[in-house]
C-alpha positions as CSV (number, residue, x, y, z in Angstrom):
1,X,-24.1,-15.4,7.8
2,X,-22.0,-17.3,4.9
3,X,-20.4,-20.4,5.8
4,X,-16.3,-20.0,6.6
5,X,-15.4,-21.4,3.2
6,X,-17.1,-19.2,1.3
7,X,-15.6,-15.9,2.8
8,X,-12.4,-17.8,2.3
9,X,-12.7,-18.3,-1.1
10,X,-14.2,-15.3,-1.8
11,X,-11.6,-13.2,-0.2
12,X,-9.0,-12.9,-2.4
13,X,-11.2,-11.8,-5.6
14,X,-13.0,-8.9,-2.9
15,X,-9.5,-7.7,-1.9
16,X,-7.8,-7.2,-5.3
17,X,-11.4,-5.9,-6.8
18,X,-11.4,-3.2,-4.0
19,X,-7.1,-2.2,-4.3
20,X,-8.0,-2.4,-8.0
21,X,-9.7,1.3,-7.8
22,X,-7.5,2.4,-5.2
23,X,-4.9,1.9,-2.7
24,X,-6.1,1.3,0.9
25,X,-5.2,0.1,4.3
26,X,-6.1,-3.0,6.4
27,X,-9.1,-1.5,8.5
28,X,-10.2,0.6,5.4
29,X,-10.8,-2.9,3.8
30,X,-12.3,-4.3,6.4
31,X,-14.9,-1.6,7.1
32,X,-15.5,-1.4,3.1
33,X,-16.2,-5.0,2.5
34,X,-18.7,-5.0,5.3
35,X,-20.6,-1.8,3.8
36,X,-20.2,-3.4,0.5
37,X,-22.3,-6.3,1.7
38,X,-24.9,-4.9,3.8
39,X,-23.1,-6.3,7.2
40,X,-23.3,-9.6,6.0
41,X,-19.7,-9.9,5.4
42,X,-17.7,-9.1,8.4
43,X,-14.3,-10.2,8.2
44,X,-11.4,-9.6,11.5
45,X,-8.1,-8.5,11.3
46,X,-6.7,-12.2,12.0
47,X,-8.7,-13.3,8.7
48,X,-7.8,-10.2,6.6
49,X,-3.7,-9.3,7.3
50,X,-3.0,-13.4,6.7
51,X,-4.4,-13.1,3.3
52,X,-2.9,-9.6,2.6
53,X,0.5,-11.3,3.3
54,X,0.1,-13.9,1.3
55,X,-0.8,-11.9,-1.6
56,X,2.4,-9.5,-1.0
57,X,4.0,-12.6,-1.0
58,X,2.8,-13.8,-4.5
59,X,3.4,-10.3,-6.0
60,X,-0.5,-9.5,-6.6
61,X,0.0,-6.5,-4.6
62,X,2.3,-4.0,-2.8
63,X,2.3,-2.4,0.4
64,X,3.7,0.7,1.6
65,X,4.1,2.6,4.6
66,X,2.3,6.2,4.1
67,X,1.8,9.0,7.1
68,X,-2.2,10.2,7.4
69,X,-3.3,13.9,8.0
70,X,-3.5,13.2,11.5
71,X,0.1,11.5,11.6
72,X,-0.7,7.8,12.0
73,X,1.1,5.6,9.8
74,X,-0.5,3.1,7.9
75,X,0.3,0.4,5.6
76,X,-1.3,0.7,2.2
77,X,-2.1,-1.7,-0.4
78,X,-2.0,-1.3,-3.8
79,X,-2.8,-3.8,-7.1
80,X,0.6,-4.9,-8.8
81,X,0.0,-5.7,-12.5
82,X,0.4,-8.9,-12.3
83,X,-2.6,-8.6,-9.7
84,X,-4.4,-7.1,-12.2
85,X,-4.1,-10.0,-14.5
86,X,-4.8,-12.1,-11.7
87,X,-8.2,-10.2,-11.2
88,X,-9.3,-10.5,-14.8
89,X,-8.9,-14.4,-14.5
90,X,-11.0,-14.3,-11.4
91,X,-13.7,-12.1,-12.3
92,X,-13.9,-14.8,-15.5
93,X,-13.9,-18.1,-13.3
94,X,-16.4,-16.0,-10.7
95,X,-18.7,-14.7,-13.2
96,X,-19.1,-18.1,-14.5
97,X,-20.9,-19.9,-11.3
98,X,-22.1,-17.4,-10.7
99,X,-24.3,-17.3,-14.1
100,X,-24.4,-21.6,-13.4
101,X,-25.8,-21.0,-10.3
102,X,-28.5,-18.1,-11.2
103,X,-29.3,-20.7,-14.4
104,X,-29.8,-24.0,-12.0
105,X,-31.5,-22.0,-9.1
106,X,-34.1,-20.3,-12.2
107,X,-35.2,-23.5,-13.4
108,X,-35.4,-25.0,-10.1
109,X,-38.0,-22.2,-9.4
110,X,-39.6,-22.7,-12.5
């Protein structure tokens, strides 16, 4: 299992990757990122609406309330543009440790 802070941290840039191809709703989300990563990411509802709201908040995303087939309402998420831009600069900061770390952890195994 990863440690608490890097679920944290890694939270926001899975969100707004995942409303960046569509919109979706909170336990859509959920069950995605836990597919996504093999069960190896399995985030709750108290850890996922929190962050949600905060990035309402900020204007990364939007939410609104949409009627299903079957006639549940659900919230839905989508990427704002300024969440777009937001994305961009995180892909960039993640995509650099990430090549740090797979350069440090190659020579270590040299």
């Amino acid at each position: 299992m990863l440690t608490k802070e890097l679920v944290a941290a890694s939270a926001e840039p899975m969100i707004l990757s995942l409303l960046a191809t569509e919109e979706s709703y909170g336990y859509a989300i959920l069950r995605e990122i836990e597919q996504i990563s093999g069960k190896q990411i399995q985030w709750t509802e108290g850890m996922l609406y929190p962050v949600l709201h905060r990035l309402e908040g900020e204007g990364l995303i939007r939410a609104r309330w949409k009627t299903a087939e079957n006639g549940r309402r659900r919230k839905y998420y989508a990427l704002t543009p300024r969440g777009k831009t937001n994305l961009a600069e995180l892909k960039e900061q993640w995509l650099t440790v990430h090549k740090a770390l797979t350069q440090i952890w190659e020579l270590s195994h040299a």
